[in-house]
C-alpha positions in Angstrom: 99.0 73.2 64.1 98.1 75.7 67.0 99.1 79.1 65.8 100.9 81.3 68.2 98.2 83.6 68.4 95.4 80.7 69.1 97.9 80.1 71.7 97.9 83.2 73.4 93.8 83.1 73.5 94.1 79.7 75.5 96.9 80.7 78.1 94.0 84.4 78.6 91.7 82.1 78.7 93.5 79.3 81.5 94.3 82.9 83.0 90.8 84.3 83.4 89.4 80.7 85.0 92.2 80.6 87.4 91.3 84.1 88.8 87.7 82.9 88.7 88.6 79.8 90.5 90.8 82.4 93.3 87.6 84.4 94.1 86.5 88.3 93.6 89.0 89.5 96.8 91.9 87.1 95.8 91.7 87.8 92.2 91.7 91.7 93.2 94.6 90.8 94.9 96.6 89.2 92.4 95.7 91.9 89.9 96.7 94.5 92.4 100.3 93.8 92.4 100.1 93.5 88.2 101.3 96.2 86.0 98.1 98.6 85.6 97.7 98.2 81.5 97.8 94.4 82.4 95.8 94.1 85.3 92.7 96.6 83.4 93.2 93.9 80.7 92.9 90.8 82.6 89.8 92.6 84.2 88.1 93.4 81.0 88.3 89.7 80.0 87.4 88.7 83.0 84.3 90.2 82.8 83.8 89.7 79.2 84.2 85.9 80.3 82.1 85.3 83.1 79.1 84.5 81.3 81.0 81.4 80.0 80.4 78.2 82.0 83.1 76.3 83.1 83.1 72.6 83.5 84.7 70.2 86.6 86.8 68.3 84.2 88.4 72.3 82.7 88.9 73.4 86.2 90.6 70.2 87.1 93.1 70.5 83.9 93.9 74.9 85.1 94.7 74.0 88.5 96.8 70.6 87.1 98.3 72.9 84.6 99.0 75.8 87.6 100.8 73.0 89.9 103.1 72.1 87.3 104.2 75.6 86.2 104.7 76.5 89.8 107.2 73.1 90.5 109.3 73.6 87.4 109.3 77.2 88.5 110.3 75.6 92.1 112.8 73.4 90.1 114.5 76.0 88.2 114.8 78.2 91.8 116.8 74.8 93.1 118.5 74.6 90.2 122.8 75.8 90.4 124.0 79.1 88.5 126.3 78.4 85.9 129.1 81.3 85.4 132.0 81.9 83.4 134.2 81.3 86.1 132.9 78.8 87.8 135.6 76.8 88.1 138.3 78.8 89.6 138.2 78.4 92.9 135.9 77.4 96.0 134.4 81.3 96.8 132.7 81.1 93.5 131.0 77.5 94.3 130.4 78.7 98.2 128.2 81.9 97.4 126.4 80.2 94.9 125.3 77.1 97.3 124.5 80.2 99.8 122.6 82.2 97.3 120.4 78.5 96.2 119.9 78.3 99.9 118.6 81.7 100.3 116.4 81.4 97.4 114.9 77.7 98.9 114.3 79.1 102.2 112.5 81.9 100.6 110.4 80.4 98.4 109.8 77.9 101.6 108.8 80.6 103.6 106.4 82.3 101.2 104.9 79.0 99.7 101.2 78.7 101.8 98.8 75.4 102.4 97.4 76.4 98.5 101.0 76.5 96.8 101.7 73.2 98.3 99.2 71.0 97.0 101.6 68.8 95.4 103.3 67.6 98.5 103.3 64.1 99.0 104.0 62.2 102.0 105.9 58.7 102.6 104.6 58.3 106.1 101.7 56.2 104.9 103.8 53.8 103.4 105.3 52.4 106.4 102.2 53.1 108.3 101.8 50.0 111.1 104.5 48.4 109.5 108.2 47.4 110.9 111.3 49.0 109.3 114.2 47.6 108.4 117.8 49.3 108.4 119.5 47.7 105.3 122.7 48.7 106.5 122.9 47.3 109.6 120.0 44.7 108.8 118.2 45.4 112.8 114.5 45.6 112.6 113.5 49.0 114.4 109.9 49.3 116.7 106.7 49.4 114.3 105.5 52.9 113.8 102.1 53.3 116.2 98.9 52.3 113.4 97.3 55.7 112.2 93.6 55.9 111.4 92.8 54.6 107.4 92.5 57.6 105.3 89.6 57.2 102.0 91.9 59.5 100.0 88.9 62.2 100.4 90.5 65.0 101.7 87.5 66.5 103.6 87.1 63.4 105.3 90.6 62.6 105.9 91.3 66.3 108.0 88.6 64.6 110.2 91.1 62.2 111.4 93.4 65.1 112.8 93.1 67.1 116.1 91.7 70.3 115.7 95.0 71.7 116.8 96.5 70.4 114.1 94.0 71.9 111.4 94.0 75.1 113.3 97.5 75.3 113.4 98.1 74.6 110.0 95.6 77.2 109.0 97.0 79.6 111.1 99.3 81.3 108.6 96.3 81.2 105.7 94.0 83.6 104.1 91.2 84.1 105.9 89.0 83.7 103.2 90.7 80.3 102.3 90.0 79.1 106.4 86.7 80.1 105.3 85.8 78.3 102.3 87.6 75.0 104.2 85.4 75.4 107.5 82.4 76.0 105.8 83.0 72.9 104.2 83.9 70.7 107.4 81.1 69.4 109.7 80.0 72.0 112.1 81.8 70.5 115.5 85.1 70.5 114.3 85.2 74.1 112.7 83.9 75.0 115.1 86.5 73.8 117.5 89.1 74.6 114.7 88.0 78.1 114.9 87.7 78.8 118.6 91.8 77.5 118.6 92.8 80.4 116.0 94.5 83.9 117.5 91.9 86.4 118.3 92.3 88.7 115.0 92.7 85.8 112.9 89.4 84.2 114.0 87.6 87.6 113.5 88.7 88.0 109.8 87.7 84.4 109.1 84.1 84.3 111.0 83.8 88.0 108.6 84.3 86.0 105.3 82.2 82.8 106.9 79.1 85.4 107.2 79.5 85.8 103.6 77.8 82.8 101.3 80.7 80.8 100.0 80.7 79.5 96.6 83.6 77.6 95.5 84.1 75.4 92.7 84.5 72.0 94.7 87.4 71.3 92.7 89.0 74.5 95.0 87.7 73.2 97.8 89.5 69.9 97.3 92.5 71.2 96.7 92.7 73.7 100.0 91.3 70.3 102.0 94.4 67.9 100.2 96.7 70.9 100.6 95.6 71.5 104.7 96.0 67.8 105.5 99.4 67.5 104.0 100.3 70.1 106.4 98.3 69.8 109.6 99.5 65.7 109.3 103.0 66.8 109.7 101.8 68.5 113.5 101.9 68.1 116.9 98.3 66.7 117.6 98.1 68.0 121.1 97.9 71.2 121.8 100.8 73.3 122.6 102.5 73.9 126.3 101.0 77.5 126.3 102.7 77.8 129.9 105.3 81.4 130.2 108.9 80.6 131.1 108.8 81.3 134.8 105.6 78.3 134.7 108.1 75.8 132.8 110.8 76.4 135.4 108.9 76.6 138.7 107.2 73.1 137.6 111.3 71.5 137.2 112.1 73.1 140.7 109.2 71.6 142.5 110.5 68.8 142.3 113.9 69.1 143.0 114.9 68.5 146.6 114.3 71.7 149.2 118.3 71.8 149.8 119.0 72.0 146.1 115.8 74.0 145.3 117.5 76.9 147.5 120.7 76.9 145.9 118.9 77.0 142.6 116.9 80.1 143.7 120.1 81.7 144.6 121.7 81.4 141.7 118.4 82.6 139.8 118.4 85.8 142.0 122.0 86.7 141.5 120.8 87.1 137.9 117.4 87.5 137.2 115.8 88.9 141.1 111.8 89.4 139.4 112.3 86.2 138.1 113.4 84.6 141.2 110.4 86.1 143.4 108.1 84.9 140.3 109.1 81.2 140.7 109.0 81.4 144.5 105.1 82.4 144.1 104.6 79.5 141.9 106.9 76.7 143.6 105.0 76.8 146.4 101.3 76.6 146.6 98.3 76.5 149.0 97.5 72.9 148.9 101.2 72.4 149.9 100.0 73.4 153.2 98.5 69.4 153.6 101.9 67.8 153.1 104.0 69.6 155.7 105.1 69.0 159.0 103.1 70.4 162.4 105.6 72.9 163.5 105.6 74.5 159.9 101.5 74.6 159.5 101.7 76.1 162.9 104.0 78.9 161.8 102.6 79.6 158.7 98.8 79.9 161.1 100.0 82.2 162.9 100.7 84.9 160.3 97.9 84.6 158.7 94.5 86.3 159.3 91.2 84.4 160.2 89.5 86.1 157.2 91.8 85.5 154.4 92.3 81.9 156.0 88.6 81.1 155.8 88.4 82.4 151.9 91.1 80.6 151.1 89.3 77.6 152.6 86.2 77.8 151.1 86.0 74.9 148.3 89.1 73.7 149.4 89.8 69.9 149.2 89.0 67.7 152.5 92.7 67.1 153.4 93.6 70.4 153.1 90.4 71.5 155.7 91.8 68.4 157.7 95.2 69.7 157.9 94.9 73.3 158.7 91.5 72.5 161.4 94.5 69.9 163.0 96.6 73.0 163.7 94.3 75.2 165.2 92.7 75.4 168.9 88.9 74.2 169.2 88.2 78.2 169.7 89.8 79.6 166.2 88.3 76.1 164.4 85.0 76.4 165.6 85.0 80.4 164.5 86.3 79.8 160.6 83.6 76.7 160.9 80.7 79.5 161.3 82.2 82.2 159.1 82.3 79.5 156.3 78.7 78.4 156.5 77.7 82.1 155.9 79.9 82.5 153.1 78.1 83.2 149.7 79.1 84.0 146.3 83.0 84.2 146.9 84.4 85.2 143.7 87.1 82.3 142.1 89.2 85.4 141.7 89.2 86.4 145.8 90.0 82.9 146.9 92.8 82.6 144.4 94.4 85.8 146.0 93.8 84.4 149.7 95.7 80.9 148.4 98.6 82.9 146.7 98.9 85.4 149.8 99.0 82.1 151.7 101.5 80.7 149.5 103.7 83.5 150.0 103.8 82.3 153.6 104.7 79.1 152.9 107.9 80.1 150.5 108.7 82.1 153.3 109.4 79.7 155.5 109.7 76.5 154.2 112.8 78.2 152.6 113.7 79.5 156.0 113.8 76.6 158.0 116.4 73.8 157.5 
């Protein structure tokens, strides 16, 4: 029989590995937030304990016996609150169900790629199979065939987008990104890293500089717990687009009459925002689709200079359509300008088109 104390000496023991397994600046971390007397404890042992070698197969069973402390700890969370009372009346029942809620969407919250690797998925189940409603016995659309997965979590992330691993890493510990990139082959970290946020991506290319040594059992289980996540994401990337982008693109293509009474409305309430989406409805390469009369009107408020720099790299249709509307005397002086024209910054012909856009707005929303 295991005596209480011999079980004490295994559970420091499980303890010390499991802070080995974490890593010098997570373990610091974890003790950190300890009480002190325990935390100088758990670093004495620690180092009294380092000198011990740890097998695969003893790692495997810490991290097992981890994941199922933390789901019956999960379980107990979900579990309802029994009181005295509890069965006189509704308020009682209500502001427990809140307080269970409160406590699932917390632990939720908190819970990162690491606490999670005992999520599971039923997608692969029905993968490139039909489904069948038994209640109402109608055989829905196949679900699209996903690429076979070997069950080897390094190699099943490469199935994913690298905007799904980067945005399922985006809420991790840098020095967990680290330890997972360094571990992936070198195009897709780095095309995972070059998709994280600015500060993010400098923390983990710090930790990447460092030599990484994790037990491959960790490694594993960040890999299984970063495909279970990323899986579940969108695998293109996201409309990045600000809100005056979104809405412009819907009101180009609504018809001019409607379009104005749109922009109306828009002004009444929000007047920088309506002058935004006039500078993006309209735009320079517009100036190929519109009638004579209008190209001609637009021509003759705008400069020779900024016309020609707005012209230069312009597509043939749009030269076509503007050269159309001028006399032989102005065409044959942009023609000349143009062929001297040399190292025009993107930025300066971007500014001609938009000043020239302006003009267009102008009016194509004046005329009827």
């Amino acid at each position: 029989m295991t005596t209480t104390h011999g079980r004490k000496m295994n559970r420091e023991r499980q303890t010390f590995e499991l802070l080995q397994l974490l890593g010098d600046d997570v373990a610091e971390a974890v003790l950190s937030r300890l009480e002190p007397d325990r935390a100088a404890v758990l670093r004495t042992g620690m180092q009294s304990d380092a000198t011990r070698r740890s097998t695969i197969g003893r790692q495997r069973a810490v991290l097992d016996e981890f994941d199922c402390f933390f789901q019956f700890a999960l379980k107990s969370l979900k579990e309802p609150v029994e009181t005295a009372d509890s069965g006189s009346g509704s308020d009682s029942a209500d502001s427990n169900s809140i307080n269970q809620r409160e406590n699932e969407e917390k632990t939720t919250g908190e819970k990162g790629a690491f606490d999670s690797i005992n999520a599971t998925s039923d997608d692969d189940a029905n993968d490139g199979k039909s489904v069948v409603d038994e209640s109402s016995g109608i055989e829905e659309e196949p679900m699209p065939a996903t690429p076979a997965l070997t069950g080897i979590p390094l190699l099943d992330l490469q199935t994913l987008s690298s905007h799904q691993i980067a945005s399922a890493l985006g809420s991790e510990q840098p020095k967990t990104c680290a330890i997972l990139l360094s571990n992936l082959a070198a195009k897709l970290a780095g095309d995972v890293l070059s998709l994280l946020k600015s500060e993010h991506q400098k923390l983990v290319m710090k930790e990447m500089t460092k030599e990484q040594h994790a037990p491959e059992v960790l490694v594993e289980r960040i890999a299984k717990a970063t495909f279970i996540r990323a899986q579940q994401l969108p695998a293109d990337p996201p409309d990045t687009r600000n809100h005056a982008d979104r809405v412009a693109e819907v009101l180009r293509s609504v018809p001019k009459a409607g379009r104005r009474e749109m922009l109306a409305v828009i002004e009444e309430q929000d007047p920088d925002l309506a002058k935004a989406l006039l500078t993006r409805i309209y735009r320079f390469d517009d100036i190929a689709g519109l009638a004579k009369t209008v190209v001609q009107r637009i021509l003759g408020e705008i400069d020779s200079t900024k016309l020609t720099t707005a012209l230069f790299g312009a597509a043939q249709e749009i030269t076509d359509a503007v050269f159309a509307n001028l006399s032989k005397r102005a065409r044959h002086t942009i023609e000349e300008e143009m062929q001297f024209m040399t190292n025009v910054t993107q930025t300066r012909i971007q500014q001609a088109r938009d000043s020239i856009a302006e003009v267009i707005a102008k009016i194509d929303m004046e005329s009827e």
